[in-house]
MIDOSE-1310 file (N, C-alpha, C; in nm, 2 decimals, decimal comma, always signed):
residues 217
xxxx	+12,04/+6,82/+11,61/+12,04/+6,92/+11,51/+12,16/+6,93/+11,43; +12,13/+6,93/+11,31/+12,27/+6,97/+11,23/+12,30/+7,07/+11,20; +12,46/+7,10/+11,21/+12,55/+7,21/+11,19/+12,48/+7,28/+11,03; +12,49/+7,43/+11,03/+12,46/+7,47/+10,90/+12,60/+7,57/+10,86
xxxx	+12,64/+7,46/+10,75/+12,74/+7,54/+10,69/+12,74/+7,59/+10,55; +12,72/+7,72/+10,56/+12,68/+7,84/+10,45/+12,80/+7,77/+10,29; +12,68/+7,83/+10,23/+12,77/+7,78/+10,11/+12,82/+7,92/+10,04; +12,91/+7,91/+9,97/+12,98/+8,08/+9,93/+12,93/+8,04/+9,85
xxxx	+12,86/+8,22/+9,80/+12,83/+8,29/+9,66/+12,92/+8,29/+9,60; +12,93/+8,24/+9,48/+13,04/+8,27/+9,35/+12,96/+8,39/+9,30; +12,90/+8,41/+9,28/+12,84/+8,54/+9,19/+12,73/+8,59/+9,25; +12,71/+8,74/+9,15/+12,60/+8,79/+9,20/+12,54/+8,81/+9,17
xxxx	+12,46/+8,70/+9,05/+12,37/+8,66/+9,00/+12,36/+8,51/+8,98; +12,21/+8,46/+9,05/+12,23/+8,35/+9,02/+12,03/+8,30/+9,00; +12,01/+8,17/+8,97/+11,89/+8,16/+8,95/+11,79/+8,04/+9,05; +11,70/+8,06/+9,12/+11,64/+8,02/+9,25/+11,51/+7,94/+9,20
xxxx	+11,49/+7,81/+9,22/+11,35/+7,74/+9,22/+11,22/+7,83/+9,27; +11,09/+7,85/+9,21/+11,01/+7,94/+9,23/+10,91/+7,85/+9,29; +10,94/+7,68/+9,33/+10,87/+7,63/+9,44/+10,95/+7,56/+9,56; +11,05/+7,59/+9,58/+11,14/+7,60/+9,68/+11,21/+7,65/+9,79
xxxx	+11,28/+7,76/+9,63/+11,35/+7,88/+9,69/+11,50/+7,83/+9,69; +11,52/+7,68/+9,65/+11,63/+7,65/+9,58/+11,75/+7,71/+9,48; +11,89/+7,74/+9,52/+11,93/+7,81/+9,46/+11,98/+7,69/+9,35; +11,92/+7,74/+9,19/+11,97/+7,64/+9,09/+12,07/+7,62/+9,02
xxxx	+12,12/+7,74/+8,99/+12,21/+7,81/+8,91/+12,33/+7,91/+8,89; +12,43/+7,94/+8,96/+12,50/+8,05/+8,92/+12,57/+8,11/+8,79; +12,50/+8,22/+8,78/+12,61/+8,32/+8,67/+12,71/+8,36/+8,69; +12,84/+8,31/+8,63/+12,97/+8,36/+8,64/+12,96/+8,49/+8,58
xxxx	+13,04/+8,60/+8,67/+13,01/+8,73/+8,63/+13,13/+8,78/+8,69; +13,23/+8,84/+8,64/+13,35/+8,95/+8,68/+13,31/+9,02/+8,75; +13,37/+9,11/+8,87/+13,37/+9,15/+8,96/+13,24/+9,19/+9,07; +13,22/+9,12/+9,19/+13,17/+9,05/+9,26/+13,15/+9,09/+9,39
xxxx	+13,23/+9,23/+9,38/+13,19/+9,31/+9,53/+13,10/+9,36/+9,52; +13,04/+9,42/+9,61/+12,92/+9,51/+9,58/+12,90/+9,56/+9,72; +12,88/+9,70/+9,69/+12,90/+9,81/+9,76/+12,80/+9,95/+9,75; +12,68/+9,90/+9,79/+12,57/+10,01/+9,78/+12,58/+10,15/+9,84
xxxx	+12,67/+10,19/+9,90/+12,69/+10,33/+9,98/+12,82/+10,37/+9,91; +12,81/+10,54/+9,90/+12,96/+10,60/+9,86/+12,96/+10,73/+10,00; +13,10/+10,68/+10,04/+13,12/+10,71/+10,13/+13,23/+10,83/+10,14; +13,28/+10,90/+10,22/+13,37/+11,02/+10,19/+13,29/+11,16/+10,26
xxxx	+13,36/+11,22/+10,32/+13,39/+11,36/+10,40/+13,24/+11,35/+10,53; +13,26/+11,22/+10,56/+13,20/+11,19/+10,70/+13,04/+11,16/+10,65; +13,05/+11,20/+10,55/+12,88/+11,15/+10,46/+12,86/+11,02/+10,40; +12,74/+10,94/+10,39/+12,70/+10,85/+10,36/+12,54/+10,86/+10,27
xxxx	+12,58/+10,82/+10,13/+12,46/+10,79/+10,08/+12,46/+10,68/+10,00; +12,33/+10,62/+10,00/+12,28/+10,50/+9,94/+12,25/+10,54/+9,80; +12,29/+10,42/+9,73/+12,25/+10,45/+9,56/+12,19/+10,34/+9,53; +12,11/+10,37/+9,43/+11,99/+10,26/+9,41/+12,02/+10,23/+9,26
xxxx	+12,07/+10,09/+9,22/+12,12/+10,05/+9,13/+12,02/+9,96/+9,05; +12,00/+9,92/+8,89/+11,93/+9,82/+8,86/+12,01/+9,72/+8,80; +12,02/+9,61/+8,91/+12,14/+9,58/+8,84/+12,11/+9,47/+8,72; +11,97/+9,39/+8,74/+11,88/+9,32/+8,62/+11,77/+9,39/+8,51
xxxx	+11,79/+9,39/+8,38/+11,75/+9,45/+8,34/+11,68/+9,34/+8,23; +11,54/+9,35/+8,21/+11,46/+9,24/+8,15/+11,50/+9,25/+7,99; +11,47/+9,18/+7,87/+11,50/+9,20/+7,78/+11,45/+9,07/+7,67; +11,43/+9,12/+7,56/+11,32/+8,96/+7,48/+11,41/+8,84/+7,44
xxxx	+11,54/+8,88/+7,42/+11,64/+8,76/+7,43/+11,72/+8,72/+7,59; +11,71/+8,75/+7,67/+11,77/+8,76/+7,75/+11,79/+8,86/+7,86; +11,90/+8,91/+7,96/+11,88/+8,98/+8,08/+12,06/+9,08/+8,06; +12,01/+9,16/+8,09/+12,12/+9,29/+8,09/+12,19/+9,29/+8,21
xxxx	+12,33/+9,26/+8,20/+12,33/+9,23/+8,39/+12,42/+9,36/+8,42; +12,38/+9,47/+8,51/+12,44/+9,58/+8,52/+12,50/+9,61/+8,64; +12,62/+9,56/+8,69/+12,65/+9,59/+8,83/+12,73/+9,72/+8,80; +12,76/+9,79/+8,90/+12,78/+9,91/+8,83/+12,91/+9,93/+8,94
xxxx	+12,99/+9,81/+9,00/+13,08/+9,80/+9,03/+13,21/+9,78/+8,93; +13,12/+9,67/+8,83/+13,24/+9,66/+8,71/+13,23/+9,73/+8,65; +13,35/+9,71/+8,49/+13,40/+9,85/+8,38/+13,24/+9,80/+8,27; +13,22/+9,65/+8,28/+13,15/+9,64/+8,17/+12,98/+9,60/+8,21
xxxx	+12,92/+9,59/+8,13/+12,76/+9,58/+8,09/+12,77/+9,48/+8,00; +12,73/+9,32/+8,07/+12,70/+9,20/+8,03/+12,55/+9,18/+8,00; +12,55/+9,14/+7,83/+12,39/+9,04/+7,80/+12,41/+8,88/+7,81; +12,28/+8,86/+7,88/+12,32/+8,68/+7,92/+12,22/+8,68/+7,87
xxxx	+12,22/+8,62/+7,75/+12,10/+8,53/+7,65/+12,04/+8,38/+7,70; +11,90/+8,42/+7,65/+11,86/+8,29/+7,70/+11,95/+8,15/+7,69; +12,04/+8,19/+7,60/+12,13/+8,07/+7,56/+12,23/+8,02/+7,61; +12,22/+8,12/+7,74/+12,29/+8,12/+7,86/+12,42/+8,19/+7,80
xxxx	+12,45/+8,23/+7,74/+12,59/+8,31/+7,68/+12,58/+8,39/+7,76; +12,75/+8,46/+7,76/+12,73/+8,63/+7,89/+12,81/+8,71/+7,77; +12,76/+8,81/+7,74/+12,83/+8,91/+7,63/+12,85/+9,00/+7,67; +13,01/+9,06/+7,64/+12,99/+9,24/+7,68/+12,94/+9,35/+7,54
xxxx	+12,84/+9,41/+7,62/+12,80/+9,54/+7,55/+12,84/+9,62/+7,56; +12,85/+9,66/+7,67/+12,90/+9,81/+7,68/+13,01/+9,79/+7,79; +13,11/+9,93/+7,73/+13,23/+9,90/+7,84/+13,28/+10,03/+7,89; +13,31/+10,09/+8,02/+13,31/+10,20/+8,07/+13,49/+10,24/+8,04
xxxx	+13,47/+10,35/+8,00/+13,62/+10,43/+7,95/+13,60/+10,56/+7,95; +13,72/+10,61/+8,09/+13,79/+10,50/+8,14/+13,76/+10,42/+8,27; +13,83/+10,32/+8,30/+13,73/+10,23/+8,34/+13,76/+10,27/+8,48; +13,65/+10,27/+8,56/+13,62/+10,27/+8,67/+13,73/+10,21/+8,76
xxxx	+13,80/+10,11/+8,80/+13,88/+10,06/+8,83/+14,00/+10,12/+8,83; +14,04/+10,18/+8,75/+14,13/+10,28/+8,77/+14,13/+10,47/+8,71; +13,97/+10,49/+8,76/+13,92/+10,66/+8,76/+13,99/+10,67/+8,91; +13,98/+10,82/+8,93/+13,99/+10,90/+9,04/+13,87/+10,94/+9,14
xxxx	+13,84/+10,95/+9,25/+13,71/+11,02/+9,29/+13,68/+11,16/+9,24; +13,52/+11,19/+9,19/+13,45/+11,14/+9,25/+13,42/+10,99/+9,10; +13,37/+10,85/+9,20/+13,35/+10,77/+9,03/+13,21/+10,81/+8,99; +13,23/+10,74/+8,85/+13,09/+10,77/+8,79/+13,05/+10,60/+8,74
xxxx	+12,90/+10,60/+8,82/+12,87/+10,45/+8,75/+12,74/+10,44/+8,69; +12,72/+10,36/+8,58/+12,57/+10,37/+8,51/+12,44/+10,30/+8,61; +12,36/+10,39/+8,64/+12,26/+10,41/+8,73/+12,15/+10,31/+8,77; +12,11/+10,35/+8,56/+11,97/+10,31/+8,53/+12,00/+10,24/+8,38
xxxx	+11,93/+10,20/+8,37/+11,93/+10,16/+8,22/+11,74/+10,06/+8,16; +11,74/+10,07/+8,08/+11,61/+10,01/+7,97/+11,66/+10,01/+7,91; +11,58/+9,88/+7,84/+11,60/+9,83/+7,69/+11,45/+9,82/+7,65; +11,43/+9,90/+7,53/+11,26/+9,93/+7,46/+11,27/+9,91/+7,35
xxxx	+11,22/+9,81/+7,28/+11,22/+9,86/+7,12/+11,34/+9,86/+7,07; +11,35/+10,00/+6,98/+11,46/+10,07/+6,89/+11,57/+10,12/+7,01; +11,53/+10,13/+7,09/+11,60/+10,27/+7,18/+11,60/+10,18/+7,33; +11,78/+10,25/+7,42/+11,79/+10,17/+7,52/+11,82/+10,32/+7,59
xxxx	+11,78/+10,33/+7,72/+11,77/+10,44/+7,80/+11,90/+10,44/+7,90; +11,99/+10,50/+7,91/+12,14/+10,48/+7,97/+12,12/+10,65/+8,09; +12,16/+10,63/+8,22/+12,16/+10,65/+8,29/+12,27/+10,67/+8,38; +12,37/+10,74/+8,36/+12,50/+10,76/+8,40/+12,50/+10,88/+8,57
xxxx	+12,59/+10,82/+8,64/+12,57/+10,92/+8,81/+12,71/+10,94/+8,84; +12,74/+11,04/+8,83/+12,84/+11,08/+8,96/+12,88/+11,05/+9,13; +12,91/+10,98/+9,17/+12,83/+10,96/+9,28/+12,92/+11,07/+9,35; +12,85/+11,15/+9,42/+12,89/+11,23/+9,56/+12,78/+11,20/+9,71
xxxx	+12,87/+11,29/+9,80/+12,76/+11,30/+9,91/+12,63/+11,38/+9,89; +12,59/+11,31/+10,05/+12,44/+11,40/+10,05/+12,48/+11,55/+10,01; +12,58/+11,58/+10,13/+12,57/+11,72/+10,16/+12,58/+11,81/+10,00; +12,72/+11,74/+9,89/+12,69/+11,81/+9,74/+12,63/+11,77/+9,69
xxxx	+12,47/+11,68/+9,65/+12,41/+11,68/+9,61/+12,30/+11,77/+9,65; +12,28/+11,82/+9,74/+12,16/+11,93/+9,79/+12,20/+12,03/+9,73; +12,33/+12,10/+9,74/+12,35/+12,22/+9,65/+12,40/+12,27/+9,49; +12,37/+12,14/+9,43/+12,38/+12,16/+9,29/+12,23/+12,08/+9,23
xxxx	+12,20/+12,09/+9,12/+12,09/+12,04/+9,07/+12,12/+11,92/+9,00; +11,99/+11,85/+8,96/+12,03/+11,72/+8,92/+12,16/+11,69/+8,81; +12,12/+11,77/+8,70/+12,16/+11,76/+8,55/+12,33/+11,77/+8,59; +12,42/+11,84/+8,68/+12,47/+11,85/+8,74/+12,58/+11,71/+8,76
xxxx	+12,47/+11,59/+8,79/+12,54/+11,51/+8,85/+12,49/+11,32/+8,79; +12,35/+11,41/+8,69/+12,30/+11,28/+8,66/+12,32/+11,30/+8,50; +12,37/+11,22/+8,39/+12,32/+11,23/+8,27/+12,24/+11,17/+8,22; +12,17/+11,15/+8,14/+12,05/+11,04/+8,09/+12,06/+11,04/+7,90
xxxx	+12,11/+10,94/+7,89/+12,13/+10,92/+7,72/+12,04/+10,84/+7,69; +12,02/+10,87/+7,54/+11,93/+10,75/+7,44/+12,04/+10,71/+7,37; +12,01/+10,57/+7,34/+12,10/+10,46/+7,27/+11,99/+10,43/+7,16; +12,02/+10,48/+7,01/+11,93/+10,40/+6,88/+12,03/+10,28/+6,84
xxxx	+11,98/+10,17/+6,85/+11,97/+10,05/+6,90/+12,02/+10,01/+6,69; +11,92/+10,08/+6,63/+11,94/+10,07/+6,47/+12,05/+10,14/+6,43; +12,05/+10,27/+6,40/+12,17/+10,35/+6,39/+12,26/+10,36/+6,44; +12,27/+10,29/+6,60/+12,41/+10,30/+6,68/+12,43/+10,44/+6,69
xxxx	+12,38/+10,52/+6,73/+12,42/+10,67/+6,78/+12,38/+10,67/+6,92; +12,45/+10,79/+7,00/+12,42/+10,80/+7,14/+12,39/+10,95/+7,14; +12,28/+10,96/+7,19/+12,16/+11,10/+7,22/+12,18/+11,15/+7,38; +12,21/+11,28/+7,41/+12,17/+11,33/+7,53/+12,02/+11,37/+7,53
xxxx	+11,93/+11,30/+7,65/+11,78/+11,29/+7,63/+11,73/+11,45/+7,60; +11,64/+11,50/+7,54/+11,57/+11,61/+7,52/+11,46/+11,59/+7,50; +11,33/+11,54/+7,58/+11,17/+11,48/+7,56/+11,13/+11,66/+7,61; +11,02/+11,65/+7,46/+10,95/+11,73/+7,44/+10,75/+11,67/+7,47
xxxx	+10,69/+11,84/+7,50/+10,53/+11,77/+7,50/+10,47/+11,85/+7,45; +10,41/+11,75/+7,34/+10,34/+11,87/+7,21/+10,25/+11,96/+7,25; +10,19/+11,92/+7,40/+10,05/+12,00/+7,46/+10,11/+12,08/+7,53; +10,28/+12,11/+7,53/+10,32/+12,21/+7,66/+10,41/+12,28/+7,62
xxxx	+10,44/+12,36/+7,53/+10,52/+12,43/+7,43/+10,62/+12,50/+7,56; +10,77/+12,44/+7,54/+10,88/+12,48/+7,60/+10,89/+12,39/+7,70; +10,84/+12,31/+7,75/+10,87/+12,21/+7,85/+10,90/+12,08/+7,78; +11,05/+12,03/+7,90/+11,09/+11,95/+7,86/+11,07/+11,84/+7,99
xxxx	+11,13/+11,74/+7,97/+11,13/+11,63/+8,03/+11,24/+11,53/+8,04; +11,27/+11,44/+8,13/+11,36/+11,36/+8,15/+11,27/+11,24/+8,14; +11,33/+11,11/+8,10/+11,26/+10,99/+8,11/+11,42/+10,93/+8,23; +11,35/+10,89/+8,36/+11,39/+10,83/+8,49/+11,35/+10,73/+8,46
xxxx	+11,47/+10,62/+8,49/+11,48/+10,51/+8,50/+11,40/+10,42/+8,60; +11,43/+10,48/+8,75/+11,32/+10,47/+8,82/+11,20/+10,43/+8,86; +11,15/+10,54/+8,73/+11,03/+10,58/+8,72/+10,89/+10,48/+8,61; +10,98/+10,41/+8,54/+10,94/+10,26/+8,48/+10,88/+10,17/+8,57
xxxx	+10,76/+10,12/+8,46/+10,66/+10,02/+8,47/+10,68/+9,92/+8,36; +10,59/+9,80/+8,41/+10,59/+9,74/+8,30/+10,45/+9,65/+8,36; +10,39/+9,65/+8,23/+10,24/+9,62/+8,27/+10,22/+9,50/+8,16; +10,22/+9,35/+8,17/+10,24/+9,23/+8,06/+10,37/+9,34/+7,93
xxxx	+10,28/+9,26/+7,82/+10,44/+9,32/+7,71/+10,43/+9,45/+7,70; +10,38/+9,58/+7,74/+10,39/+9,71/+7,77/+10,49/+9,74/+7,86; +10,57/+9,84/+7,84/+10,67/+9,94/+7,91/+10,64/+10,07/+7,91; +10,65/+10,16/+8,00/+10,62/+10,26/+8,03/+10,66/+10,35/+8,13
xxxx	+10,65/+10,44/+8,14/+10,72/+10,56/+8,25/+10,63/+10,65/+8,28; +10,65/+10,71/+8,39/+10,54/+10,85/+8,39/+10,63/+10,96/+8,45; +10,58/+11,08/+8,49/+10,63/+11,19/+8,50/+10,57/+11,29/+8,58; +10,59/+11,39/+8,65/+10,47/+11,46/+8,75/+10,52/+11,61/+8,70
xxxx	+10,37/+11,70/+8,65/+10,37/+11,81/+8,64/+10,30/+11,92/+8,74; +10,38/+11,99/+8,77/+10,35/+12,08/+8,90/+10,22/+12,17/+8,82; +10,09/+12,16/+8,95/+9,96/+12,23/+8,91/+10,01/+12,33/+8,91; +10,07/+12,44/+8,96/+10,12/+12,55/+9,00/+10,18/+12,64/+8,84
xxxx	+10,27/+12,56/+8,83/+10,31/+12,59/+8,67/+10,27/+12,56/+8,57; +10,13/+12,45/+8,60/+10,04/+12,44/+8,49/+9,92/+12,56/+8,48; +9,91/+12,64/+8,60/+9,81/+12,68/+8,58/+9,83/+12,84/+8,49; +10,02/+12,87/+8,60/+10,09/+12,97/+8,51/+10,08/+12,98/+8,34
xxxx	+10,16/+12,84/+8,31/+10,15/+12,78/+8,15/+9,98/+12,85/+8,08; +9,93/+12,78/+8,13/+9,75/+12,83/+8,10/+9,77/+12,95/+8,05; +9,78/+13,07/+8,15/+9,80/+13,14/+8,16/+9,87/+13,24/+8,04; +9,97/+13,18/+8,02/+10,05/+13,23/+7,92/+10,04/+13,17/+7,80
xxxx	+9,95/+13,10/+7,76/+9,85/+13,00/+7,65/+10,04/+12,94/+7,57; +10,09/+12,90/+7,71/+10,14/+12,74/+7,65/+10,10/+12,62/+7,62; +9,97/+12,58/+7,66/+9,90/+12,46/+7,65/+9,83/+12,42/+7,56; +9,76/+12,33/+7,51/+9,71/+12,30/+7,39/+9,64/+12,13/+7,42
xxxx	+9,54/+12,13/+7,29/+9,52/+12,01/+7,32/+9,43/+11,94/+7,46; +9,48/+11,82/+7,50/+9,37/+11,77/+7,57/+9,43/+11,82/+7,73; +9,56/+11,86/+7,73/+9,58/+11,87/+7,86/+9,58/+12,04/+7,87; +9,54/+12,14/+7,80/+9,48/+12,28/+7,83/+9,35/+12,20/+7,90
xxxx	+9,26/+12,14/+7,81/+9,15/+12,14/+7,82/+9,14/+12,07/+8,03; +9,21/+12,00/+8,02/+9,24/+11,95/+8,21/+9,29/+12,03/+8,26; +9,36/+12,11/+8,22/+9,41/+12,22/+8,34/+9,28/+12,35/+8,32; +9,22/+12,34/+8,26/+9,12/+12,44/+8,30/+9,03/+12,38/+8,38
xxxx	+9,03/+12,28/+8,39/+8,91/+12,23/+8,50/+8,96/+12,20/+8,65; +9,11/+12,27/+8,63/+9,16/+12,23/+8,79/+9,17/+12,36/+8,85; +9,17/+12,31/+9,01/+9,18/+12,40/+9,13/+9,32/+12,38/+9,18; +9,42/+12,45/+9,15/+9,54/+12,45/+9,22/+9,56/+12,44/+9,38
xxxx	+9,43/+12,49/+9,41/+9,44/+12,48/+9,58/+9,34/+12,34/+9,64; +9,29/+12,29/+9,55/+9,26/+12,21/+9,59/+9,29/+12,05/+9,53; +9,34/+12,08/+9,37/+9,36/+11,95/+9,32/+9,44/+11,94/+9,30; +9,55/+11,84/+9,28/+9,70/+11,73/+9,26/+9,76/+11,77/+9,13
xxxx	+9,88/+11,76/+9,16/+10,01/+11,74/+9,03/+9,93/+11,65/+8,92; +9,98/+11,70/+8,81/+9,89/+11,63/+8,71/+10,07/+11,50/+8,64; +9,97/+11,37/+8,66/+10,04/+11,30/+8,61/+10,08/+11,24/+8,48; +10,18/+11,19/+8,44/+10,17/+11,15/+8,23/+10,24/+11,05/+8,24
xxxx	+10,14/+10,96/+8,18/+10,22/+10,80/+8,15/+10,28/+10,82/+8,01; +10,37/+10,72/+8,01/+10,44/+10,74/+7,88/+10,46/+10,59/+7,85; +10,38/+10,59/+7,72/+10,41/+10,40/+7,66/+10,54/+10,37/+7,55; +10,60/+10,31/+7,58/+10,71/+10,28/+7,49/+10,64/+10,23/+7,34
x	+10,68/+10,26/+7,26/+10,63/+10,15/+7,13/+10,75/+10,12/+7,01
């Protein structure tokens, strides 16, 4: 039997034969630790990072250990986009690293986290500790998200990173509306359109959260 001597990862991205499983390729990429748990005052939580992000020229590589946010074009080029300031590497606790991110169209969805423990994240609310921006991609402006629903006058929404699909060249997200508060809503003739017309056909005690896909275009 032969000895098996592991070969070191240079990076933390690299590219694998899809009838082998052969590793083919490494991406040279700056900083190379990686570190999925933040740890501090005897608590431990896991953070769930994307660190590949699909894209029609190429792949967004988002470790959220480094200061920056590299595009690696099909051309195999690695470019920095975006650069955290101040940079992570020399912030204070608690750090803040970008979470989530899409790229759609006109508009790139940015996803910034504070990271704390379990225990203060139970007692403050999301907005708190999560930010969620739009990037217009044409204009170069940066938006704190504010999604509106024309059928639900005063309700707002977050678009979660998460929470994305992708179905062939379609992208999309969905969202869950509590029957409880829809039926309230009704109630108080905030609804309109096709989703009054579904919430009157529902049984709060007996039927489900009403769900909403959302298509990018």
């Amino acid at each position: 039997m032969r000895d098996f001597t592991p070969s070191p990862i240079d990076s933390s991205y690299y590219f694998i034969s899809k009838t082998d499983g052969k590793v083919l390729e490494y991406i040279s990429f700056p900083g190379n630790e990686i570190d999925l748990t933040n740890r501090g005052d005897n608590n431990r939580s896991i953070e769930n990072y994307m660190r590949i992000v699909n894209s029609a020229a190429g792949l967004f590589l988002c470790n959220p250990e480094s200061d920056t946010v590299f595009f690696y074009g099909n051309d195999k080029t690695l470019t920095p986009v975006f650069r955290k300031i101040p940079l992570a590497s020399n912030s204070k606790n608690p750090k803040v690293v970008m979470t989530g991110f899409l790229d759609t169209g006109r508009y790139q969805f940015i996803q910034i986290q504070t990271l704390l423990t379990i225990d203060k994240m139970r007692d403050i609310k999301r907005d708190e500790y999560v930010k969620d921006y739009i990037y217009d991609k044409q204009s170069g402006e940066i938006f704190r998200q504010k999604m509106i629903l024309p059928d639900y006058r005063g309700k707002e929404f977050t678009i979660e990173i998460h929470r994305t699909f992708f179905y062939g060249k379609t992208t999309g997200t969905h969202f869950e509306l509590d029957l409880y508060e829809l039926k309230q809503a009704y109630k108080e003739n905030k609804l309109s359109g096709q989703l009054k017309e579904l919430v009157a056909t529902l049984n709060e005690n007996t039927d489900n959260n009403v769900i909403v896909f959302v298509r990018f275009i």
